[in-house]
Backbone as CSV, one residue per row, in Angstrom:
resi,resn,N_x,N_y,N_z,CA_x,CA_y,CA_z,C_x,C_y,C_z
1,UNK,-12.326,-2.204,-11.709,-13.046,-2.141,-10.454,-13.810,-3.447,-10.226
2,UNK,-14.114,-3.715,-9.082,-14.890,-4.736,-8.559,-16.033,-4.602,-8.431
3,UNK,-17.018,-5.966,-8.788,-18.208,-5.497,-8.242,-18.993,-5.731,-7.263
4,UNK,-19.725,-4.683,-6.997,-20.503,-5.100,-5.604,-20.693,-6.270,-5.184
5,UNK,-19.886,-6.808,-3.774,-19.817,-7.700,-3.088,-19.931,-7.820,-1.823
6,UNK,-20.782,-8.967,-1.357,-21.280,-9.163,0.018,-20.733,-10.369,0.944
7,UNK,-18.926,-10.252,0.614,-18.543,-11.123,1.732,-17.117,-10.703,1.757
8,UNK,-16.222,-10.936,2.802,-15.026,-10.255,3.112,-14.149,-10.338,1.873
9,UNK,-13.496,-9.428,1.475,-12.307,-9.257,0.595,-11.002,-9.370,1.204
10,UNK,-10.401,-10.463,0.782,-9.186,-10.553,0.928,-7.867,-9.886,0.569
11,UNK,-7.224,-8.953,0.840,-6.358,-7.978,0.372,-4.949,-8.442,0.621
12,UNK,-4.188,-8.587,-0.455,-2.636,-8.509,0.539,-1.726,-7.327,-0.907
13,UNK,-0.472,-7.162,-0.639,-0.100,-6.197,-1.032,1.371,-5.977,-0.359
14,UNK,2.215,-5.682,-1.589,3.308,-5.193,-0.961,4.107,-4.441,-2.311
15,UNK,5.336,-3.992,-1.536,6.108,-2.765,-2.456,7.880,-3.043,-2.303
16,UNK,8.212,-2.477,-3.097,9.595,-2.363,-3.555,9.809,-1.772,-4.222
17,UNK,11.935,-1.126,-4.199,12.402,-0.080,-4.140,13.663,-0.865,-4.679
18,UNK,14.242,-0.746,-5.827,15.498,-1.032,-6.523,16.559,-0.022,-5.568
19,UNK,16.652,0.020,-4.610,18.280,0.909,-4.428,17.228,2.132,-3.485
20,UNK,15.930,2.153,-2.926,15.289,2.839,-2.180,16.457,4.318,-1.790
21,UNK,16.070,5.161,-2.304,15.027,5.333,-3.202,15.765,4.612,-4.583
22,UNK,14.562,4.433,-5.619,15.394,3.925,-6.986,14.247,3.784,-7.706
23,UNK,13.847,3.030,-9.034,12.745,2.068,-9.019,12.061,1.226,-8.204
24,UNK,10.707,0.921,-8.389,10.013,0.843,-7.443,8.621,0.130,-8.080
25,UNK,7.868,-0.203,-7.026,6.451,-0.874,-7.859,5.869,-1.638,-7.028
26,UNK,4.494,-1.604,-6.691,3.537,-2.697,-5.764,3.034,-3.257,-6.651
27,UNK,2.917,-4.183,-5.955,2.104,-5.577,-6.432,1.037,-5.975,-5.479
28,UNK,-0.492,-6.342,-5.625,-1.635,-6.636,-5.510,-2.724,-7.728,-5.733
29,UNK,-2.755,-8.648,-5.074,-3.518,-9.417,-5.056,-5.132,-9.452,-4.497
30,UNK,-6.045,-9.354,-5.055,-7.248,-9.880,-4.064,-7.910,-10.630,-4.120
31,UNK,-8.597,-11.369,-3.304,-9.542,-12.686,-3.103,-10.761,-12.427,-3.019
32,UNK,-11.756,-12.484,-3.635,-13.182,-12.132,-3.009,-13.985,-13.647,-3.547
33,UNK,-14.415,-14.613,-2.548,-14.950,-15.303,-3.371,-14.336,-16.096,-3.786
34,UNK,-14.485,-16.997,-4.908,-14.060,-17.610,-5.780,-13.042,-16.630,-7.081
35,UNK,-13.175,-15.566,-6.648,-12.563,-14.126,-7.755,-11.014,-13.924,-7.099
36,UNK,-10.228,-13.738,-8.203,-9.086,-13.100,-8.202,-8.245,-12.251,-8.798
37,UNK,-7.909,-11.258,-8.251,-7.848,-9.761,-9.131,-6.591,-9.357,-8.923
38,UNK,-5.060,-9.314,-9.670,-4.083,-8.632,-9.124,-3.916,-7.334,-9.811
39,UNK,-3.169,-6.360,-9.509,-2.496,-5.370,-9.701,-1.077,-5.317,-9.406
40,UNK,-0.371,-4.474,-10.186,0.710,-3.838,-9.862,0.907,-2.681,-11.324
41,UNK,2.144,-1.880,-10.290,2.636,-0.917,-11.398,3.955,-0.361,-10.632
42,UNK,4.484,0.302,-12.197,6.383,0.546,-11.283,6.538,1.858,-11.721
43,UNK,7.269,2.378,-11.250,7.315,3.471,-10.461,9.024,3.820,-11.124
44,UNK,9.062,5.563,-11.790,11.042,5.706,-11.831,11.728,6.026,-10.908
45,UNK,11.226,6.680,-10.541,12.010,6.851,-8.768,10.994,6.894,-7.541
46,UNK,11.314,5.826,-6.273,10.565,6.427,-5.454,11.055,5.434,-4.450
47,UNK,10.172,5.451,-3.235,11.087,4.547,-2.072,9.941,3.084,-1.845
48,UNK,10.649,2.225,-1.106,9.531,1.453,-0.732,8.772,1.886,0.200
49,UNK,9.028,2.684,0.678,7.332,2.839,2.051,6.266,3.421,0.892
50,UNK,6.836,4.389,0.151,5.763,4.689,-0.783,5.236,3.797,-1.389
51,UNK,5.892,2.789,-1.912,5.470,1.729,-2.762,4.143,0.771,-1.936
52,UNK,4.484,0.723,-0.596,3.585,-0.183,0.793,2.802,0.499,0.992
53,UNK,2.674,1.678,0.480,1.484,2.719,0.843,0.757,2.855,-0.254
54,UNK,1.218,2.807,-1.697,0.177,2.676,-2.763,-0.323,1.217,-3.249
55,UNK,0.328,-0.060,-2.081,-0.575,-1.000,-2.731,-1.603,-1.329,-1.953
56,UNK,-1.497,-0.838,-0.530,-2.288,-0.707,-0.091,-3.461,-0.206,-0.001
57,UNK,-3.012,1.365,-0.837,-4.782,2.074,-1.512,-4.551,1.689,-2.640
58,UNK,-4.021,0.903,-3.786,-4.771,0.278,-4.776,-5.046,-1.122,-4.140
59,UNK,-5.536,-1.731,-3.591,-6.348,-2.846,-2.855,-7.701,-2.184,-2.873
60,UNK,-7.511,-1.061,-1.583,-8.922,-0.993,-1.059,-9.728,0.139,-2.095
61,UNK,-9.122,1.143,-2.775,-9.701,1.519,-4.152,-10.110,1.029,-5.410
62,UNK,-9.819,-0.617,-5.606,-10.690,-1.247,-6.581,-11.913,-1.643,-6.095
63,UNK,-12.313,-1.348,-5.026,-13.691,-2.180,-4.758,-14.565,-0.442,-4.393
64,UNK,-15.415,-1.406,-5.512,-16.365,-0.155,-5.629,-17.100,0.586,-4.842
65,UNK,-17.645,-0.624,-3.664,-18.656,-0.273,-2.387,-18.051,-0.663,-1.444
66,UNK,-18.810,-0.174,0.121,-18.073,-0.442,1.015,-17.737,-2.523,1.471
67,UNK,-16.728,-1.916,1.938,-16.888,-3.796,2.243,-16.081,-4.509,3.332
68,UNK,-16.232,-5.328,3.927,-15.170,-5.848,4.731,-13.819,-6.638,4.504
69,UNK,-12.830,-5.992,4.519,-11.203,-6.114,4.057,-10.694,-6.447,5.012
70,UNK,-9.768,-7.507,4.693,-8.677,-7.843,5.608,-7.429,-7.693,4.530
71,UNK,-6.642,-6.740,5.300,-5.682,-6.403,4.089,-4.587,-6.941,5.069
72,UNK,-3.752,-7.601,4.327,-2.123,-8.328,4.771,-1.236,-8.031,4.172
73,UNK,-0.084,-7.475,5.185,0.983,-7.053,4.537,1.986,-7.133,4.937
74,UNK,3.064,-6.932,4.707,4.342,-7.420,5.445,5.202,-5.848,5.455
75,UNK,4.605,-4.771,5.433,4.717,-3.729,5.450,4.252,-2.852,7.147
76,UNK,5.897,-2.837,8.400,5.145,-2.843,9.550,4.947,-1.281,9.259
77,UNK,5.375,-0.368,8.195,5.092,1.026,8.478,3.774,1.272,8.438
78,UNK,2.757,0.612,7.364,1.849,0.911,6.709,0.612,-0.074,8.010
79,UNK,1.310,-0.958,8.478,0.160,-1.272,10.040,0.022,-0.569,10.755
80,UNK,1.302,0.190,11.545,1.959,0.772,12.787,0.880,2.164,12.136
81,UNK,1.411,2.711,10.607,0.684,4.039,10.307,-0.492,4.108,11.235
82,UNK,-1.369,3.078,10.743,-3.040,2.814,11.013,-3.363,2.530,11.998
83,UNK,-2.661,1.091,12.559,-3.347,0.957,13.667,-2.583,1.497,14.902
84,UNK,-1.539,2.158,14.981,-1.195,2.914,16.223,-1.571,4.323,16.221
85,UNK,-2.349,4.739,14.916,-3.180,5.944,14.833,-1.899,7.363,14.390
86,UNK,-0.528,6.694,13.648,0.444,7.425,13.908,-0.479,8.745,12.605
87,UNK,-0.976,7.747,11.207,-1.211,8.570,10.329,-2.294,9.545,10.901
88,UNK,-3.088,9.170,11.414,-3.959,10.288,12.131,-3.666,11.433,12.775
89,UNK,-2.933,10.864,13.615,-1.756,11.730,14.804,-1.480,13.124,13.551
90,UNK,-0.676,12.614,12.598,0.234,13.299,11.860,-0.349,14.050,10.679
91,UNK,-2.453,14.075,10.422,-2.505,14.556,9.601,-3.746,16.054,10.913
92,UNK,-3.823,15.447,11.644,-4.886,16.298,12.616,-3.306,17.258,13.360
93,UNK,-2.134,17.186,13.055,-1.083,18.200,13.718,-0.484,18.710,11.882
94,UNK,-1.283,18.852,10.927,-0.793,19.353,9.681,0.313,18.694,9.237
95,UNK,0.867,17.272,9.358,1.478,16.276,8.675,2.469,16.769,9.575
96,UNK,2.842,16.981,10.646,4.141,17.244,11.686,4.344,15.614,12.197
97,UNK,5.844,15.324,12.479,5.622,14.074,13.595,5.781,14.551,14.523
98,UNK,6.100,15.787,14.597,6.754,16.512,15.787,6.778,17.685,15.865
99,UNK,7.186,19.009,16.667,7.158,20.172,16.340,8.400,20.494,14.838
100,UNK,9.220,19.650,14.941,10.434,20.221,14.049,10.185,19.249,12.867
101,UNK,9.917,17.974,12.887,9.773,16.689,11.665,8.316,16.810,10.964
102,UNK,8.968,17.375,9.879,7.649,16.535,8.798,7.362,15.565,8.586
103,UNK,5.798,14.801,8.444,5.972,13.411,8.317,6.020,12.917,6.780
104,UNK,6.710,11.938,6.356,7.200,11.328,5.206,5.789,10.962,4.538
105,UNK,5.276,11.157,3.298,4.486,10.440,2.229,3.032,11.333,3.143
106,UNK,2.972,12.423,3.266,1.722,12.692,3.532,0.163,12.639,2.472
107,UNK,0.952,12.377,1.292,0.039,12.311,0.070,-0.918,11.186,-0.336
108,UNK,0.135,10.172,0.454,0.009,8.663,0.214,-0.907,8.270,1.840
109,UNK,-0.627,9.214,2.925,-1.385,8.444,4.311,-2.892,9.235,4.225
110,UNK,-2.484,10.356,3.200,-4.319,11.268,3.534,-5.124,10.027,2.273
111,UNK,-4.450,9.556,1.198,-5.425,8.341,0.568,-5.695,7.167,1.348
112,UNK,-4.538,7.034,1.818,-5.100,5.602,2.819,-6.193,5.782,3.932
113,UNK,-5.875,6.685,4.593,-6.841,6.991,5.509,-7.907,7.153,4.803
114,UNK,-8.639,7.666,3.798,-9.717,8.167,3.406,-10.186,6.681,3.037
115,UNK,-9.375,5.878,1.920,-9.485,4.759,1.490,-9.857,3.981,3.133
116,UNK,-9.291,3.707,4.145,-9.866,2.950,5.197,-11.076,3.561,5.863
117,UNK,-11.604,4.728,5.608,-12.585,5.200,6.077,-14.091,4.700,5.092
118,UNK,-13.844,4.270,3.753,-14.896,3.741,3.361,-15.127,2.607,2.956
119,UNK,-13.987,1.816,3.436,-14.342,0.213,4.596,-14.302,-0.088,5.765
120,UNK,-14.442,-1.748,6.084,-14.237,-1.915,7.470,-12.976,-3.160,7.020
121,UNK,-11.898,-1.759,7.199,-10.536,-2.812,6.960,-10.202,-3.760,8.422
122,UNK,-9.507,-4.380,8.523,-8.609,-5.048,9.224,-7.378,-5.512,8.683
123,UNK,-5.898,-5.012,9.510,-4.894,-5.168,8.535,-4.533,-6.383,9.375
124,UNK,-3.660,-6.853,8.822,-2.523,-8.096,9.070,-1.381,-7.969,8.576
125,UNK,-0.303,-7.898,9.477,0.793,-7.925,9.388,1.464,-9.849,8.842
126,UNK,2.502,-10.010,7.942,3.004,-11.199,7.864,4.055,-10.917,7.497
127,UNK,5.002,-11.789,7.827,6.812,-11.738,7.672,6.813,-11.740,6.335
128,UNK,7.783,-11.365,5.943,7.716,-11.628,4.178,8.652,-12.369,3.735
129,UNK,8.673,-12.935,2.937,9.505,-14.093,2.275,9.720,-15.346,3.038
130,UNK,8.406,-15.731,3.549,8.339,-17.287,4.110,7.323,-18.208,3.905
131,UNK,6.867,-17.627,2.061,5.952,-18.828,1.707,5.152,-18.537,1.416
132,UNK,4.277,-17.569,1.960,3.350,-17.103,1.877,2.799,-16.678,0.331
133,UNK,1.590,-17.800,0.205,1.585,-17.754,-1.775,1.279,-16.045,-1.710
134,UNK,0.041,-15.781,-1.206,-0.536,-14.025,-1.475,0.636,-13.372,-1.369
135,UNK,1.941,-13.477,-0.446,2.809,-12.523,-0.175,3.707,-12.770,-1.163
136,UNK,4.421,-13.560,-1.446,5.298,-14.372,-2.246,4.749,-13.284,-3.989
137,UNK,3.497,-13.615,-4.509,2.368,-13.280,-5.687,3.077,-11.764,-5.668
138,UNK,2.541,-11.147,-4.512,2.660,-9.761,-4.814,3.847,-9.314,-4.667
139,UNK,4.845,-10.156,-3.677,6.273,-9.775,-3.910,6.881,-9.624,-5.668
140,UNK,6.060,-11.031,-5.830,6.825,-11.251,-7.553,6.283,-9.835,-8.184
141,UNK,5.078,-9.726,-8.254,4.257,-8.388,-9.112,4.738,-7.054,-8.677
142,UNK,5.347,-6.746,-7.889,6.213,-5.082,-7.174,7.520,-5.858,-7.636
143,UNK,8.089,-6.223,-7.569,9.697,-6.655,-8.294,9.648,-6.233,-9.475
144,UNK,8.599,-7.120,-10.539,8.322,-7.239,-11.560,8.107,-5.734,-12.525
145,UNK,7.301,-4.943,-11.405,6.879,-3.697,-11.474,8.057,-2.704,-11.912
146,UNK,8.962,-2.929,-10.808,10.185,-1.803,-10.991,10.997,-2.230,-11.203
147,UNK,11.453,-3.354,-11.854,12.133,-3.433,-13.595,11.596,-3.709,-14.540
148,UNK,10.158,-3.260,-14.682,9.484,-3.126,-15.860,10.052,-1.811,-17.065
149,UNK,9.658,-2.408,-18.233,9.479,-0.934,-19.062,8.369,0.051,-18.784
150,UNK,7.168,-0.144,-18.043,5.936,0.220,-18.054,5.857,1.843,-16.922
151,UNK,7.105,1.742,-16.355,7.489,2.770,-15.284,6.512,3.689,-15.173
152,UNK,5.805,4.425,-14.714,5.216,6.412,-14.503,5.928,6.974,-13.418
153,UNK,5.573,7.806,-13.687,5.979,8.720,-12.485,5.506,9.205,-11.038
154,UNK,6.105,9.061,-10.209,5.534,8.965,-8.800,5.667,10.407,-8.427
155,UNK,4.831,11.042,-8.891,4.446,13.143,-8.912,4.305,12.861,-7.035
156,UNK,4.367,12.197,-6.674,4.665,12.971,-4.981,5.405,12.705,-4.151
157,UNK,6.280,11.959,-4.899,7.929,11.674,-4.451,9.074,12.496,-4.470
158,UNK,9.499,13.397,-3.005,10.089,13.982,-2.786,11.312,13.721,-2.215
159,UNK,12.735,14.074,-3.085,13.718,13.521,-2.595,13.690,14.405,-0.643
160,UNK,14.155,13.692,0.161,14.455,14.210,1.302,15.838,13.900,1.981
161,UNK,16.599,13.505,1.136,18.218,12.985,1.886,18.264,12.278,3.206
162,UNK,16.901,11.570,3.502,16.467,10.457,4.307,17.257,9.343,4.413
């Protein structure tokens, strides 16, 4: 965990999926300061949106207190989730997208949401694979992740023939 800090945290974060679904693993970078903190971990089966959705709440769940985040990602599900209010939409109608569609990773959008509720995130979207050292970092660390030996198990990964 991080410690209490009084100037914006820099977040970026991204995920991958060997054969989605397949192996899997995010990778995590953050900036606070002169401080730099990565994460990652891999995953035996699971997809990449899941993967864009847990590096995203392991970003904003290492910091202990509230704080101001700018989290970047090259993940448009995990923007679109948030800032088009889809995850909201979909947990205030009991995780429906629709009357007939369940929505995908409801396990993973009720942490994020909670996780963005005790900061003041701002996300950023960035293309991925054009340089970008933070994106590039955490690309390597989610690759790295899910062809690791270090694998666990992703307990809320549900096959859906998606």
């Amino acid at each position: 965990m991080l410690k209490d800090i009084d100037i914006t945290v820099y977040a970026f974060s991204d995920g991958s999926a060997i054969g989605n679904p397949g192996p899997g693993g995010y990778g995590v970078v953050l900036r606070y300061g002169e401080n730099v903190k990565e994460f990652s971990q891999g995953f035996v089966r699971t997809t990449n949106n899941r993967m864009e959705l847990l590096g995203a709440i392991t970003a904003l769940d290492a910091l202990k207190s509230r704080q101001q985040v700018v989290l970047t990602t090259d993940s448009q599900y995990v923007i679109n989730g948030i800032e088009k209010g889809w995850a909201a939409r979909w947990q205030a109608n009991g995780w429906m997208r629709n009357r007939k569609e369940r929505a995908l990773n409801p396990d993973l959008w009720e942490r994020l949401l909670k996780a963005c509720n005790r900061h003041d995130v701002r996300f950023e979207w960035i293309r991925g694979h054009t340089g970008h050292p933070e994106n590039e970092r955490c690309d390597e660390l989610a690759n790295n992740a899910a062809r690791g030996g270090d694998q666990i198990l992703d307990e809320g990964y549900i096959e859906t023939g998606v």
